[in-house]
Structures are given as C-alpha cells and as structure tokens.
C-alpha positions as CSV (number, residue, x, y, z in Angstrom):
1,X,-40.1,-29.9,53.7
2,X,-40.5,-27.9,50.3
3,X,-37.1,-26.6,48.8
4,X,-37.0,-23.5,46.8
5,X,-36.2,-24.3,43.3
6,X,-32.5,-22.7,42.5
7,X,-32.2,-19.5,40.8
8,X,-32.2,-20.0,36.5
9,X,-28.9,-17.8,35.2
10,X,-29.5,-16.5,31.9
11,X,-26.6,-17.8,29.9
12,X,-25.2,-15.0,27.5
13,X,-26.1,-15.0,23.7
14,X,-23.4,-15.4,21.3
15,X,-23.3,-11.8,19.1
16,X,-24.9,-12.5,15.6
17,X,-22.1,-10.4,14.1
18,X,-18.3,-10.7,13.7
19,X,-16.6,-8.2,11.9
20,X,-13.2,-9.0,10.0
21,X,-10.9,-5.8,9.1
22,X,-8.5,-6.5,6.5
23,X,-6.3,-3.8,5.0
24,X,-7.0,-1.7,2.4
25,X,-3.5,-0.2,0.9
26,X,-2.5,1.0,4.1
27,X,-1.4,0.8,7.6
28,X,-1.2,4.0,9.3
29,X,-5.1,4.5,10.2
30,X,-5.2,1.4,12.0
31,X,-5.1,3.0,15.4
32,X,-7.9,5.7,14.8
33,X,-10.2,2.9,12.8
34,X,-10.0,0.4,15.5
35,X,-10.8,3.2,18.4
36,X,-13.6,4.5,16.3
37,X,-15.0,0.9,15.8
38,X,-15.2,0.4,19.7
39,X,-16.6,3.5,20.4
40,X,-19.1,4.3,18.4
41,X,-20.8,0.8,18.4
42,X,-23.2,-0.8,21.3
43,X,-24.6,-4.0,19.4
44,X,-22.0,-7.0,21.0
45,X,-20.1,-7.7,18.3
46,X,-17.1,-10.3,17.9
47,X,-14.1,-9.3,16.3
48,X,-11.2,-11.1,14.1
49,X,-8.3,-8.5,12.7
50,X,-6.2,-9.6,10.0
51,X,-2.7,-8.2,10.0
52,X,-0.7,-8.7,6.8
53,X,2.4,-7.8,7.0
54,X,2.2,-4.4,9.4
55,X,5.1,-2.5,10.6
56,X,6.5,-3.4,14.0
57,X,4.3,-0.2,16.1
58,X,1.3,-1.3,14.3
59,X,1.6,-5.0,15.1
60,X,2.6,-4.1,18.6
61,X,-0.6,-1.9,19.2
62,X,-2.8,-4.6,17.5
63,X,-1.3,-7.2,19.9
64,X,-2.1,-5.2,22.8
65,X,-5.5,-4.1,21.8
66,X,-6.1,-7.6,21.4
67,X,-5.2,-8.6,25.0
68,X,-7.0,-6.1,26.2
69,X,-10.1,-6.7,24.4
70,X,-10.1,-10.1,23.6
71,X,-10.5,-10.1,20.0
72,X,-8.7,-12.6,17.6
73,X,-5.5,-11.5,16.0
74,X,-4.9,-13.2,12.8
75,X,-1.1,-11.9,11.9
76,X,0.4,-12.7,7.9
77,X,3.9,-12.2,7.9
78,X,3.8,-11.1,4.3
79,X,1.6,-9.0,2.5
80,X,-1.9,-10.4,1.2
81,X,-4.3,-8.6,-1.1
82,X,-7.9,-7.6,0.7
83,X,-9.6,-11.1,-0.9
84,X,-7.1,-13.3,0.5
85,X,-6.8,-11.7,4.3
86,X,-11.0,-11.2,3.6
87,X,-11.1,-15.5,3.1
88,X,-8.3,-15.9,6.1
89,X,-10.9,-13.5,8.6
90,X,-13.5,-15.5,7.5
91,X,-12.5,-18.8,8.0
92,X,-12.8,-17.7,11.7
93,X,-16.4,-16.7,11.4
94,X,-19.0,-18.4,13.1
95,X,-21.5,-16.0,13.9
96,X,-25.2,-15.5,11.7
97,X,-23.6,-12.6,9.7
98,X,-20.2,-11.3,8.7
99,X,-19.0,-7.0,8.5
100,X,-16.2,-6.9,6.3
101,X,-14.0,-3.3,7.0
102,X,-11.3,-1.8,5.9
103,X,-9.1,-1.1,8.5
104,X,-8.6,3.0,7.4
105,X,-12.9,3.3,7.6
106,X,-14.6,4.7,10.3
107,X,-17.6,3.4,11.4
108,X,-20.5,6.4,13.0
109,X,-22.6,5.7,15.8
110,X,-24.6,2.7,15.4
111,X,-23.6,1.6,12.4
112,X,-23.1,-1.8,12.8
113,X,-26.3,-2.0,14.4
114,X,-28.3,-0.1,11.4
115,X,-26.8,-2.7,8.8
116,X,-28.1,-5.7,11.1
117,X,-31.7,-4.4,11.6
118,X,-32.0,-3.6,7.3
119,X,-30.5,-7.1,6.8
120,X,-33.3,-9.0,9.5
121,X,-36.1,-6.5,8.0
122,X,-35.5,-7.2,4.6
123,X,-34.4,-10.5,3.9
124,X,-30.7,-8.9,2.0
125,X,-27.9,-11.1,1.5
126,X,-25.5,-7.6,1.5
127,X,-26.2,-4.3,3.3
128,X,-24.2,-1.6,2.3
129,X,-24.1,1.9,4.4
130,X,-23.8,5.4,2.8
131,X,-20.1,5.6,2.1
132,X,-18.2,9.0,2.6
133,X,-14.7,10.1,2.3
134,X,-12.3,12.3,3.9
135,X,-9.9,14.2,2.2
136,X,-8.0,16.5,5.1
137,X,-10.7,18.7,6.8
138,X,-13.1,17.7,4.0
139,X,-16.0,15.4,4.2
140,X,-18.0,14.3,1.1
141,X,-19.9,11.7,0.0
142,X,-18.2,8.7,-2.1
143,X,-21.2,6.4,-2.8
144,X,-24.7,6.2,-1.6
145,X,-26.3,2.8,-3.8
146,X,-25.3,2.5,-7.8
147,X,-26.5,0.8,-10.5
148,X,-24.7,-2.1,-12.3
149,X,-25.8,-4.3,-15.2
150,X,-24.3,-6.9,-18.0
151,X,-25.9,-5.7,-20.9
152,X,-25.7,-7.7,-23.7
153,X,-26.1,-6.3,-27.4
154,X,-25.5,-8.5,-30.9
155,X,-23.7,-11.1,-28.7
156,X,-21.4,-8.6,-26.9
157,X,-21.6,-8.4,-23.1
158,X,-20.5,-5.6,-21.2
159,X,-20.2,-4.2,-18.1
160,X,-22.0,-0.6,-16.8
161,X,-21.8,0.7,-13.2
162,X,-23.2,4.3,-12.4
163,X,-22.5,5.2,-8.2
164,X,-25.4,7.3,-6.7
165,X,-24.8,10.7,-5.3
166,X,-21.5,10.6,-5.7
167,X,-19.5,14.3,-4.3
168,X,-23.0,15.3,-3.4
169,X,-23.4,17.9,-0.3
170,X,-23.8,15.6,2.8
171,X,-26.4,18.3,4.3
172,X,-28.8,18.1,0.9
173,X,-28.1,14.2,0.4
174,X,-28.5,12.2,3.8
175,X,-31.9,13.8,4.9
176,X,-33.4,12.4,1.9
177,X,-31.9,9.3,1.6
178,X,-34.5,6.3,2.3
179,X,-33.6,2.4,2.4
180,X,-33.9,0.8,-1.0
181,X,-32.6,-1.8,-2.8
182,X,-29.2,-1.5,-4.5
183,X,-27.3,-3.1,-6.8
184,X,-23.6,-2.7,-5.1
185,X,-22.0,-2.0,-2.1
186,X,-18.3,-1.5,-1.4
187,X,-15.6,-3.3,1.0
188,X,-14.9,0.2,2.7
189,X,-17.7,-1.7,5.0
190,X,-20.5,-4.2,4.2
191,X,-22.7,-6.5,6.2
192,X,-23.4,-9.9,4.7
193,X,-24.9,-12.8,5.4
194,X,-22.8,-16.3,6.6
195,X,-24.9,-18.3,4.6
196,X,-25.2,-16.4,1.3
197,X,-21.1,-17.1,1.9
198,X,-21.0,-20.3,2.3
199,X,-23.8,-21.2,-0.4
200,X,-21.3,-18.5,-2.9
201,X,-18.3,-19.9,-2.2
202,X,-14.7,-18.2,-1.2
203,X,-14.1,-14.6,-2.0
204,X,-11.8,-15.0,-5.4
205,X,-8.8,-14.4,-5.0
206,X,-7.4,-13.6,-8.1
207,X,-9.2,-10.3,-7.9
208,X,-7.2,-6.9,-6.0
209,X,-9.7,-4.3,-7.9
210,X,-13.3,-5.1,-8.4
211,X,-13.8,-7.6,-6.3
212,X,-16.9,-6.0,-4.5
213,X,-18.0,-6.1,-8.5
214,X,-17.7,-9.8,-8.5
215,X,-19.6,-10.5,-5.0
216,X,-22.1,-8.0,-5.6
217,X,-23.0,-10.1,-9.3
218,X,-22.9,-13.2,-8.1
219,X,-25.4,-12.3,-5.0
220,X,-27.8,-11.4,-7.8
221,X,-27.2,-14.3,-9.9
222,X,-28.0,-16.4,-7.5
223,X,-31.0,-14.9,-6.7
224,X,-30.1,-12.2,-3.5
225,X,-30.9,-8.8,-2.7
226,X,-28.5,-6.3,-1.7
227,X,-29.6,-2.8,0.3
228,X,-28.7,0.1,1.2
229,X,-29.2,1.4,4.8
230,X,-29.3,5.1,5.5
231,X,-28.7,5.1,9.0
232,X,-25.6,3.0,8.6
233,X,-22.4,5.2,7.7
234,X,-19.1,4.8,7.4
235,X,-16.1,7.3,6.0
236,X,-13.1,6.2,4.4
237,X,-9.8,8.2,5.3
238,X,-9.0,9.2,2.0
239,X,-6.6,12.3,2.5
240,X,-4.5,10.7,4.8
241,X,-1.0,10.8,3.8
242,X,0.8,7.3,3.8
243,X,4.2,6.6,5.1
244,X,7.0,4.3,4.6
245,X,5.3,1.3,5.8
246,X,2.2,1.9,3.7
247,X,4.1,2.7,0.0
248,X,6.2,-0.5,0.4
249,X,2.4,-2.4,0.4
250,X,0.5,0.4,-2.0
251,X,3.3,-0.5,-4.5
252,X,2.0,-3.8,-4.3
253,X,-1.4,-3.8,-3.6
254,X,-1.6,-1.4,-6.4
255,X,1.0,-2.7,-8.7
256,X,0.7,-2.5,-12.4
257,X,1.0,-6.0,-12.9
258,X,-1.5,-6.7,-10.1
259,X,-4.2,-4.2,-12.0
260,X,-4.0,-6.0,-15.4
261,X,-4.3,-9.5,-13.8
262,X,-7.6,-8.7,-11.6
263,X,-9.0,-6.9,-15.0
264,X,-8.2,-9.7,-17.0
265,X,-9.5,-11.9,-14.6
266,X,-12.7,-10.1,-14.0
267,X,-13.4,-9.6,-18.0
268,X,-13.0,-13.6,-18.6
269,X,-15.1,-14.2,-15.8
270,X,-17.7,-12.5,-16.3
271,X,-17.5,-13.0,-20.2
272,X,-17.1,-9.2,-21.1
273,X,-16.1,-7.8,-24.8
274,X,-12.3,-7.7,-25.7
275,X,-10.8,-4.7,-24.8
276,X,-13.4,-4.0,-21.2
277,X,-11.7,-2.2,-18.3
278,X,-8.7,-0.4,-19.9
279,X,-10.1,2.6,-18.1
280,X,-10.1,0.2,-14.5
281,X,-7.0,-0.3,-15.2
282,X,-5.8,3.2,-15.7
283,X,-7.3,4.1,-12.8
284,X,-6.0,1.6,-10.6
285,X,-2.4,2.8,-11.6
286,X,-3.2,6.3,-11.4
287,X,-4.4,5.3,-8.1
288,X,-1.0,4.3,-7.1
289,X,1.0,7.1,-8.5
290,X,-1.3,9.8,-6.1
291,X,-1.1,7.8,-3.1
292,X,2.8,7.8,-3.7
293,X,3.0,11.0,-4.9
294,X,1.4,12.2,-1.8
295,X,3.4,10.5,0.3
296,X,5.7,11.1,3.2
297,X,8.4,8.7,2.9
298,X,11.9,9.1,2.6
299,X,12.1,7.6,-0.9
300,X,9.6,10.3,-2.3
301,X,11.5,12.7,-0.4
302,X,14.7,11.7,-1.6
303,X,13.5,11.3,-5.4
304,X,11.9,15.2,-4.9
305,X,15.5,16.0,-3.9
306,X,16.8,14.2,-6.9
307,X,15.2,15.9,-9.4
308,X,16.0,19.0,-7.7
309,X,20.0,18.0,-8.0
310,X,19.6,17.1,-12.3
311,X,19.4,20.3,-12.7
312,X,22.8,21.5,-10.9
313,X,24.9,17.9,-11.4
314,X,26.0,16.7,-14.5
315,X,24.3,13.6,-15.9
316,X,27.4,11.4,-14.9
317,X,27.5,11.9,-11.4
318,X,23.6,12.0,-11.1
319,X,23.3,8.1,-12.6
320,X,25.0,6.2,-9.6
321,X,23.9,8.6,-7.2
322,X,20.5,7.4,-8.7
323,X,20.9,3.5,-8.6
324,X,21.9,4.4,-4.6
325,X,19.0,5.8,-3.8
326,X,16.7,3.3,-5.7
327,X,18.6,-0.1,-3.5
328,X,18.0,2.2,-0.1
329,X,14.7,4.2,-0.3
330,X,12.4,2.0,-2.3
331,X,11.3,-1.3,-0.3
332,X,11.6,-5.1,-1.6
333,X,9.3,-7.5,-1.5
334,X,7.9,-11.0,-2.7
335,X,4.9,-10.6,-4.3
336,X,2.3,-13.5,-3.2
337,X,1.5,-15.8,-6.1
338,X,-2.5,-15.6,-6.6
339,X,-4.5,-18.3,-5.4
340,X,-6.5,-20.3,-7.9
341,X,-10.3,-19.3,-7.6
342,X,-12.7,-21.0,-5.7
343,X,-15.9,-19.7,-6.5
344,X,-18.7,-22.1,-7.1
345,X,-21.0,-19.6,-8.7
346,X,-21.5,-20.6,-12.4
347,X,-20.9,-17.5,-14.6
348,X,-24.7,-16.3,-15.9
349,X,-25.6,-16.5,-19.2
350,X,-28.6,-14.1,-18.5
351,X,-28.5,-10.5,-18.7
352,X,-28.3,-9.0,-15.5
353,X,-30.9,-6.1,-14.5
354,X,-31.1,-3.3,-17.0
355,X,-29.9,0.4,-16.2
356,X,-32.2,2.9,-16.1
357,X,-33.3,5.2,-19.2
C-alpha cells in the first residue's frame, strides 16, 4: 500500500529589512510617523523603535503599539543623541539591510520598497529617497542628491557640499527626477546595507550634526556607491510646533556646546583647514533658537509674558521674579557624556570626488 507523501508547508522568509527610528529633536510626531510607516508600506518589514527619554503619553502609546504589532521597543531612560540610539537600534539588526528614520518623517507609499529594489539593482551601499519638508500647509522639497568633496589646494583640505533642487516646485522637480548616483543622503530616511555596517564600523558617536556627512564619506572611501531613488519619498515635519517635552531634548540635542564638539570633531577627523564649519555651527544654534522660539511651552510662554511685564515693573521686582521662572519653566537635565569613537575607517589621505565646474 502506497502512502501519499505529506503536504510540504512553505516556511515564511525572514523580511530583508528592519527599520530603526531614532529621534530626531523631537517627540510629538511620533504618533503620526509610526501610523504613516504602517500604512503606507506592503514590503514585510521588521521593526526596532528606540525611545530616549519620551514623555510618559508617548512611551505609553509606543508600548502599546508595540504589543499590538510586535515590534521591538528599545526604551533609554535619558536622552541620547541620533548616533548613539542609531548604534543601540542597530545592535538589534539582523536582517540583509538596515532603514534608518527619524521618528517626525513620513514615509509615502512604497517607499521602503523603492529603496530596496535601487539597492538590489545597483549594487549601493546607501539609498537615499527624495527628501521633502513640511512647513504647516506647505510642502517643498529639502533635498533630492547633492554633491560633496574634500578638495585639497596647497596642502589645505576642505570640505564642499552643494544639495540638489533644494525649495524647487514638487510638480516641475519629481517628474524629471531619474535614479543616479549621489554623493549624500540624509538620516530623515536612508536604506543601507548590514554589511557595508559592519565592514565601516559603529556610527560615531561623537557626532550630533553632520553625522550623515561622516557615513556618507567613509562609504566612498571605502570604495561604495550611494543612490538616489526617485520613487522612494519621504517628508520631514518641519513646521510642526514642539512642546514641553520636545524643548527640554531640542535644548540638548541642539545645545551650543553639543554643536562646537560635533564640528570640532568632524574637522579633526576628516583633517579639514583651521577655522572649517563656523557657519555649521551657527546654524546648528540658530537651529535651536527657531525651534524654541516657535514653541508652545510654558516656558516660552512665560518668558513672552516676561518681557511684556519689563516694561510696566521696575527692574527690582522683575530680577527674582526672573530667577522663579527660569528654576520652574525651563527643564534640567544630565547631559550624556559622548562615547569615544569606534569607527574603523582610516581617515583618506586622497581627495575625494571633485565638484562639478
């Protein structure tokens, strides 16, 4: 008597893709990122979220989204800049290729997938998507590809980065757009391969600013490609007004003394001429002073009022009233002390590819 042989179950793949959202300066979009994440994307992807530090309604929705979709939670009860929670998501990776996001970016349909087709089609160590942002009703294109070089000139290095297309009208830019190989892409959202990862080392953390800079080098100094992929798009919630939450960790994230270190940091590194990236730096802190000034938080409320009652109090009763307000509006913290970097990527001595006449 013959059997019939048992039925073969297809076991289920693994998905190729885990994407880690780390915070950017904020907490506030969390809710409308994450949403827009799971509904806009078919390709099975896993997910770890790292949490640094988020109010008590954030961390509560994070914990049951979590449940309820069975992604990892990876919770920091103290603020982290994006390198450090970026190395912490990653530590959990295991998949073929990593999306890093910002967790105030939204992703548009089939994003995710459109990164992981350029990346198998082209061999690119980094896929970056056209990049918009959102300032209130407003939507406008922030980057589409750029062009970055160490130039190098009597024995003087420095640094030169022109973004593509950058405020340009999305109806003339996007229909034109083709896939081509860049030179940078940004940590609003990037795909990137595990290995090129694990062959470059951990994300250094001693960078807050320009740390999509540093990867996006040391990918072409070690010989990888970097594209960008038209059909993959993502906008960054740029108008959004932060509250109380988010100022204590902009004033952080953003701090003055966090700005010079990552400059410093990135000029010895990459072996730049005395005096490079005052203007980063000014623009890091000027950075600050919008997102604050556009805030919604009782101390920038209460320091509005304030300098509405100089004019009617005299000076003496205005100076305690002042040191009041500054112990109960403005948020303490402990600053994290930066970790010592990692990389293994020898700085290059070479001149990296020329900008364009």
């Amino acid at each position: 008597m013959t059997g019939s042989s048992p039925a073969v179950v297809a076991q289920p793949t693994a998905p190729r893709v885990t994407v880690v959202v780390v915070p950017r300066e904020r907490f506030s979009h969390s809710k409308v990122a994450l949403e827009t994440l799971y509904q806009n994307t078919a390709l099975p992807f896993e997910l770890a979220y790292v949490d640094v530090n988020s109010p008590r309604h954030v961390a509560r929705y994070l914990r049951q989204q979590a449940a309820e979709r069975n992604f990892q939670l990876i919770r920091r009860e103290r603020y982290l800049s994006p390198n450090q929670a970026r190395n912490v998501g990653l530590a959990a990776v295991t998949s073929e290729y990593v999306v890093f996001i910002d967790n105030d970016c939204e992703v548009a349909p089939g994003c995710l997938a459109a990164l992981l087709r350029c990346a198998e089609e082209t061999g690119a160590w980094a896929v970056a998507p056209v990049y918009f942002e959102r300032d209130s009703a407003v939507r406008r294109v922030h980057m589409a590809g750029a062009k970055v070089a160490i130039v190098e000139q009597n024995g003087v290095r420095d640094y030169e980065c022109a973004h593509f297309h950058l405020d340009c009208p999305i109806d003339e830019l996007v229909p034109s757009l083709r896939r081509a190989e860049t030179d940078l892409f940004e940590f609003h959202c990037v795909l990137l391969r595990r290995s090129a990862l694990d062959l470059l080392g951990p994300l250094d953390e001693q960078l807050s600013a320009l740390e999509q800079e540093d990867l996006a080098l040391s990918i072409r100094a070690a010989g990888g490609t970097i594209y960008l992929e038209p059909e993959a798009q993502v906008t960054y919630a740029l108008g959004d007004k932060i509250d109380r939450a988010d100022a204590a960790y902009v004033r952080l994230r953003w701090s003055a003394d966090w700005n010079r270190r990552s400059i410093d940091h990135f000029r010895t590194k990459w072996i730049l001429k005395p005096g490079w990236g005052e203007d980063t730096v000014d623009w890091c802190n000027e950075h600050r002073r919008q997102l604050l000034s556009a805030s919604r938080t009782p101390s920038v409320l209460v320091r509005r009022a304030l300098r509405r009652l100089r004019e009617l109090m005299p000076i003496r009763l205005m100076t305690p009233l002042r040191a009041v307000v500054a112990r109960l509006a403005v948020p303490q913290f402990v600053e994290p002390k930066p970790a010592v970097s990692t990389s293994r990527v020898s700085v290059p001595k070479v001149t990296v590819r020329g900008l364009p006449d």
